[in-house]
C-alpha positions in Angstrom: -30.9 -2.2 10.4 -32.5 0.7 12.1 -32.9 3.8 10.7 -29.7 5.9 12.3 -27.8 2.9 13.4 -24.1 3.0 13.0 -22.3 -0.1 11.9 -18.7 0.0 12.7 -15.8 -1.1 10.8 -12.5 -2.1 11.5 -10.1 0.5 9.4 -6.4 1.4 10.1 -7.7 4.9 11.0 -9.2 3.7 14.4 -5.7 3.3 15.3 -5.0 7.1 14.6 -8.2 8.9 15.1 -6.3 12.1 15.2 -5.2 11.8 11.6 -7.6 14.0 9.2 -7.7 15.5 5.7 -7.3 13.1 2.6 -5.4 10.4 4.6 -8.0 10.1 7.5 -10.6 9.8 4.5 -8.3 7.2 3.0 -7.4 5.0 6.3 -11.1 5.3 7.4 -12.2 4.0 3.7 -10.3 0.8 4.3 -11.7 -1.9 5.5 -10.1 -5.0 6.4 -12.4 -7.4 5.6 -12.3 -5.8 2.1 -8.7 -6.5 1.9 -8.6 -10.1 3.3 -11.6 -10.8 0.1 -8.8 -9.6 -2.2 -6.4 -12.1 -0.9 -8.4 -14.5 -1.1 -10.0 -13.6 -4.8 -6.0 -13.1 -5.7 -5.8 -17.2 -4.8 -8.9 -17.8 -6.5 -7.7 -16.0 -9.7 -4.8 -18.1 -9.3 -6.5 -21.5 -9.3 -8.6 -20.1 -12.1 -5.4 -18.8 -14.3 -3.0 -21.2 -13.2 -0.1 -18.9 -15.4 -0.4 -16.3 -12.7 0.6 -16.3 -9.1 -1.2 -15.9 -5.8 0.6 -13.0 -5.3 -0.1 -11.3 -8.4 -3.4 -11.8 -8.4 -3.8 -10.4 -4.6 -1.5 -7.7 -5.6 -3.9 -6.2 -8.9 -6.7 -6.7 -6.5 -5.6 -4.7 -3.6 -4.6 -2.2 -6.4 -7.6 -1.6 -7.6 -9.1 -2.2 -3.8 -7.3 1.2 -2.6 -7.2 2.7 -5.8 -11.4 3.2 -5.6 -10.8 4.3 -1.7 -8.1 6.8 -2.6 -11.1 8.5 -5.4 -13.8 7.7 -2.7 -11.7 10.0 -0.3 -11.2 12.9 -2.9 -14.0 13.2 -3.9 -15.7 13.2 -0.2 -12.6 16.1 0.5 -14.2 18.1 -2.8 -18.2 17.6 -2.0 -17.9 17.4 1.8 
């Protein structure tokens, strides 16, 4: 990677570029390949822990998944 190339992502907020403020921050922190590795740790965790479900396990990892975007995008709205 060059120094000052951009690598794009696919996020929910490249279908509503117009959106700013905390939720532009918020859809533009998402990435979907981010959330497809959580579905498919939440299976994994399943296997592993065969007491939970697949859709437990997806559902505490996409928790936590958007939980860390939501504090990524305040605190880039209280620094930026």
């Amino acid at each position: 990677m060059t120094l000052g190339s951009h690598e794009p992502l696919l996020t929910p907020g490249l279908f509503l570029p117009e959106v700013a403020g905390f939720i532009g921050r918020f859809l533009n922190g998402i990435n979907i390949f981010s959330v497809w590795t959580c579905g498919v740790l939440g299976v994994a965790v399943s296997r592993i822990y065969p007491e939970r479900s697949a859709a437990a396990g997806t559902t505490y990892l996409l928790v936590l998944y958007l939980l860390v975007v939501a504090v990524f995008a305040a605190l880039a709205g209280l620094m930026g």
